[in-house]
PyMOL commands that place a pseudoatom at each C-alpha (Angstrom):
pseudoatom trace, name=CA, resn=UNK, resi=1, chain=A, elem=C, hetatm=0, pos=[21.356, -79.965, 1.929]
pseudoatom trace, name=CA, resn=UNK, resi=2, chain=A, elem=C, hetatm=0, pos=[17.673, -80.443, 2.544]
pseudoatom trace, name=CA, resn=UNK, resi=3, chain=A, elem=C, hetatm=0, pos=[16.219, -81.856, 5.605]
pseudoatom trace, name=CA, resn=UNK, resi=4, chain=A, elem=C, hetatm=0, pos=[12.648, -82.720, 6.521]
pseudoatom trace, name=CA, resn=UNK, resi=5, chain=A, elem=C, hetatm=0, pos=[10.898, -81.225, 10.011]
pseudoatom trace, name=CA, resn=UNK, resi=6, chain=A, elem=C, hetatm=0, pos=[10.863, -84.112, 11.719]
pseudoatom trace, name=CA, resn=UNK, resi=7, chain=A, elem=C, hetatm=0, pos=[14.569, -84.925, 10.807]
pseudoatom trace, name=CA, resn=UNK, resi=8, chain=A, elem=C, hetatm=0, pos=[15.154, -81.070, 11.822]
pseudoatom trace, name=CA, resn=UNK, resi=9, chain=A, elem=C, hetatm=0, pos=[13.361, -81.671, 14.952]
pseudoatom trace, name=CA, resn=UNK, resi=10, chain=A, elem=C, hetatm=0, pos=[15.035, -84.439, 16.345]
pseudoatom trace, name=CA, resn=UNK, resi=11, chain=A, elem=C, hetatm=0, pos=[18.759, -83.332, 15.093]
pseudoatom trace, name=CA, resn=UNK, resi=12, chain=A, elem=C, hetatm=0, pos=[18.452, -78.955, 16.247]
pseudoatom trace, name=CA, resn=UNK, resi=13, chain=A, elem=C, hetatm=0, pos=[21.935, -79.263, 17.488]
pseudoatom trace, name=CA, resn=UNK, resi=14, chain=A, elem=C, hetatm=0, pos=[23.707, -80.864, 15.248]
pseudoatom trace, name=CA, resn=UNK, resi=15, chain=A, elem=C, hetatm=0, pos=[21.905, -79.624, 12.511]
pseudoatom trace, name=CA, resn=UNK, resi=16, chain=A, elem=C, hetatm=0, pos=[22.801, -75.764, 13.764]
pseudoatom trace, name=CA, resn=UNK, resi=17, chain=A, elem=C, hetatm=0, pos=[26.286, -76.503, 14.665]
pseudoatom trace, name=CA, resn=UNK, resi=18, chain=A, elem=C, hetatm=0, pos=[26.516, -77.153, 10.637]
pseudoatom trace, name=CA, resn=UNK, resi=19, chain=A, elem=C, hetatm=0, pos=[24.738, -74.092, 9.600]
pseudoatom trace, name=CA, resn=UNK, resi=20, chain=A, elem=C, hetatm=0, pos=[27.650, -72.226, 11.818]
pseudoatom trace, name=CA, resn=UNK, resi=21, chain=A, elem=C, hetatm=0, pos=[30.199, -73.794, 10.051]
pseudoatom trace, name=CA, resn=UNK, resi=22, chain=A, elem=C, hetatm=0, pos=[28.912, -72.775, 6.775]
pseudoatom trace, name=CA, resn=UNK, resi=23, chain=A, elem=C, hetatm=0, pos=[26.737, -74.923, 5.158]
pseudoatom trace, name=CA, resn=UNK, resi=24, chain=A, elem=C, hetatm=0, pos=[22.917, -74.271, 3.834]
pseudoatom trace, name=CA, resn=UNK, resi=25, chain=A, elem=C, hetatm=0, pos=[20.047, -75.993, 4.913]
pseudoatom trace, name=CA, resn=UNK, resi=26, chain=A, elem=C, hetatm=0, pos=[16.962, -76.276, 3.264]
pseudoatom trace, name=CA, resn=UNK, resi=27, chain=A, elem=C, hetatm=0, pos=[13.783, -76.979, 5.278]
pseudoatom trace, name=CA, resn=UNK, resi=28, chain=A, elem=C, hetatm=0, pos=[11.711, -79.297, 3.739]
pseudoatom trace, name=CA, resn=UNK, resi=29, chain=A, elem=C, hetatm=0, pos=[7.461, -79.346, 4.644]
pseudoatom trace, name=CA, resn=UNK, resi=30, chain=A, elem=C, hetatm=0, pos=[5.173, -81.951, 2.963]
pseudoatom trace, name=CA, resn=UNK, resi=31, chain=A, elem=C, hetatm=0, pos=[7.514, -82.115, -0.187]
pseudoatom trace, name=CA, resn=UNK, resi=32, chain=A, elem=C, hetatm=0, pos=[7.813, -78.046, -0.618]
pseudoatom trace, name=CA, resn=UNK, resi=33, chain=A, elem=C, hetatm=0, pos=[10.915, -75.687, 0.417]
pseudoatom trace, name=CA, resn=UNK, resi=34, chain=A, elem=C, hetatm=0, pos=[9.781, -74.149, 3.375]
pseudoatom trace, name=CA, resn=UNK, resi=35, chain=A, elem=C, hetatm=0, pos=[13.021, -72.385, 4.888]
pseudoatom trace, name=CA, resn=UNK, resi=36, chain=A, elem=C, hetatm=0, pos=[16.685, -72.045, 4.613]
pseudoatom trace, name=CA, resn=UNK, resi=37, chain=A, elem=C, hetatm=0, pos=[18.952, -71.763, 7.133]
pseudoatom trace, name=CA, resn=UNK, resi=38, chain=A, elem=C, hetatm=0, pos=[22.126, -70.370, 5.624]
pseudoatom trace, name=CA, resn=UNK, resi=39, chain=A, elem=C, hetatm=0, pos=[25.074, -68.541, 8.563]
pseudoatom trace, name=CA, resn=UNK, resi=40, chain=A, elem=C, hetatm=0, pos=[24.773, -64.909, 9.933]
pseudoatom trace, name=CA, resn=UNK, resi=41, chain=A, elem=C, hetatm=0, pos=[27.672, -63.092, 8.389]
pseudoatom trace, name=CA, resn=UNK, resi=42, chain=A, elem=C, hetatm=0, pos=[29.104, -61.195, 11.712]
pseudoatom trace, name=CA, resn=UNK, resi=43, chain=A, elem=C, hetatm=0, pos=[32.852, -60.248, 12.251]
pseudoatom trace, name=CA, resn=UNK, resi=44, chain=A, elem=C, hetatm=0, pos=[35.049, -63.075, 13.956]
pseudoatom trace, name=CA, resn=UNK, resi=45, chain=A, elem=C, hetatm=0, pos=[35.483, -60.249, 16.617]
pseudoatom trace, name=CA, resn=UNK, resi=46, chain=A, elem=C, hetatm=0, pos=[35.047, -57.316, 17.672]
pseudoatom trace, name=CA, resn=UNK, resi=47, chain=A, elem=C, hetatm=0, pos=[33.432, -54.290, 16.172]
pseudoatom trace, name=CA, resn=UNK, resi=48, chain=A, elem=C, hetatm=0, pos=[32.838, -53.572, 12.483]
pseudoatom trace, name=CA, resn=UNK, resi=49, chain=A, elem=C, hetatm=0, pos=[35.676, -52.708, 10.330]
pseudoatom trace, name=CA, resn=UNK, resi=50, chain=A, elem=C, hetatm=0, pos=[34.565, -48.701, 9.960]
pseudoatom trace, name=CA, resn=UNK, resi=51, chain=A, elem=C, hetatm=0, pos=[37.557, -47.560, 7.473]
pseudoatom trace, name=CA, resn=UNK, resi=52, chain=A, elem=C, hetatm=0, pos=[35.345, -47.076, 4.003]
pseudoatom trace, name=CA, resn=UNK, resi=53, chain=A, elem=C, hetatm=0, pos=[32.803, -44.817, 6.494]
pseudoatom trace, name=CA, resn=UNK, resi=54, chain=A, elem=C, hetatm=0, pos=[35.353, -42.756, 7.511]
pseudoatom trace, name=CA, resn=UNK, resi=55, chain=A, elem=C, hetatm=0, pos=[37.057, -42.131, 4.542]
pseudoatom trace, name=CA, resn=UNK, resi=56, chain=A, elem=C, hetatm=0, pos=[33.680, -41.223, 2.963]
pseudoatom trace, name=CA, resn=UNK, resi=57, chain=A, elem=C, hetatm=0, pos=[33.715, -38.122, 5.343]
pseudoatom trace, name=CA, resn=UNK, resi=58, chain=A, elem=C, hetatm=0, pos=[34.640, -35.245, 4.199]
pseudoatom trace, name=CA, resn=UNK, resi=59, chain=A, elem=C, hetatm=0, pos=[35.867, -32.245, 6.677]
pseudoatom trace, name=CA, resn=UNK, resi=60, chain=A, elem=C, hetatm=0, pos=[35.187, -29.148, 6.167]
pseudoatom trace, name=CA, resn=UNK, resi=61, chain=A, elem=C, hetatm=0, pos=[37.401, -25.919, 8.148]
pseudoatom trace, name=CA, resn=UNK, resi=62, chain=A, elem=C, hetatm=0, pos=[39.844, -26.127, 10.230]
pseudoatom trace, name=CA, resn=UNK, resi=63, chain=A, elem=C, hetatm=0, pos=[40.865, -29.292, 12.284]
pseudoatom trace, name=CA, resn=UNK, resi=64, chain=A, elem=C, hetatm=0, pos=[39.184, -29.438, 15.885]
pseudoatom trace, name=CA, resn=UNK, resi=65, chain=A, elem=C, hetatm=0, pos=[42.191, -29.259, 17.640]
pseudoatom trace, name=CA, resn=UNK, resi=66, chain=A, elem=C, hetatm=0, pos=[43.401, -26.237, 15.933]
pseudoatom trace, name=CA, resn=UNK, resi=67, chain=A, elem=C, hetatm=0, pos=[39.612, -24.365, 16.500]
pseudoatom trace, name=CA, resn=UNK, resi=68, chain=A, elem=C, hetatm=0, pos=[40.659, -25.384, 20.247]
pseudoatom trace, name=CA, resn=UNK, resi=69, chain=A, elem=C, hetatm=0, pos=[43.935, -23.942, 20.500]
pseudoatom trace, name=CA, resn=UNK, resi=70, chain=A, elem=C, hetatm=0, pos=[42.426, -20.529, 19.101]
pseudoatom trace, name=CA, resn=UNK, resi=71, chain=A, elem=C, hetatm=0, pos=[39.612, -20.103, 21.347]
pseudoatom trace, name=CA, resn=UNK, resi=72, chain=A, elem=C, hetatm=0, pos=[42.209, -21.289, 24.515]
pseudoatom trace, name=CA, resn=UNK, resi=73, chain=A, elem=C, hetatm=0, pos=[44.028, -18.112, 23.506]
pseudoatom trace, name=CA, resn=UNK, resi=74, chain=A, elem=C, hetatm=0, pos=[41.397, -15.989, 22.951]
pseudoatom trace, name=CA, resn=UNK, resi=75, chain=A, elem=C, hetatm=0, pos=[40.049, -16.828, 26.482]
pseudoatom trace, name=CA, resn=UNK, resi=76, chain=A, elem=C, hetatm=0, pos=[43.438, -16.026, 27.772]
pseudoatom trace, name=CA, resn=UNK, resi=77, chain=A, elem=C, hetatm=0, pos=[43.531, -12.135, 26.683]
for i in range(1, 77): cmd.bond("trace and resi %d" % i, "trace and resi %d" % (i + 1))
show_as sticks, trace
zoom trace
């Protein structure tokens, strides 16, 4: 949808409660496209889904826990 500065001016609110919901605006200045206001793509909650970065490490060795088990025993004789 475009909308003129004035028009944006007068109607912020409304006009950004829109723009939440998912619709485009286009800003409109002395007959040119000035802006667009288009929705921030964030997560409905919470923190980013982080499965395709983990699975995209690759572990090298032995497992932590096992490394910690050995050097407990070590320390022990």
């Amino acid at each position: 949808m475009d909308i003129g500065t004035r028009e944006l001016r007068n109607r912020l609110s409304e006009i950004l409660d829109r723009v939440a919901r998912g619709e485009r605006m286009r800003i409109i200045r002395r007959g040119n496209p000035a802006a667009e206001l288009c929705p921030v793509n964030t997560p409905a909650r919470g923190l980013p889904d982080l499965a395709d970065f983990r699975a995209s490490i690759k572990v090298r060795g032995k497992p932590t826990s096992q490394l910690v088990i050995e050097e407990r025993r070590k320390s022990r004789y």
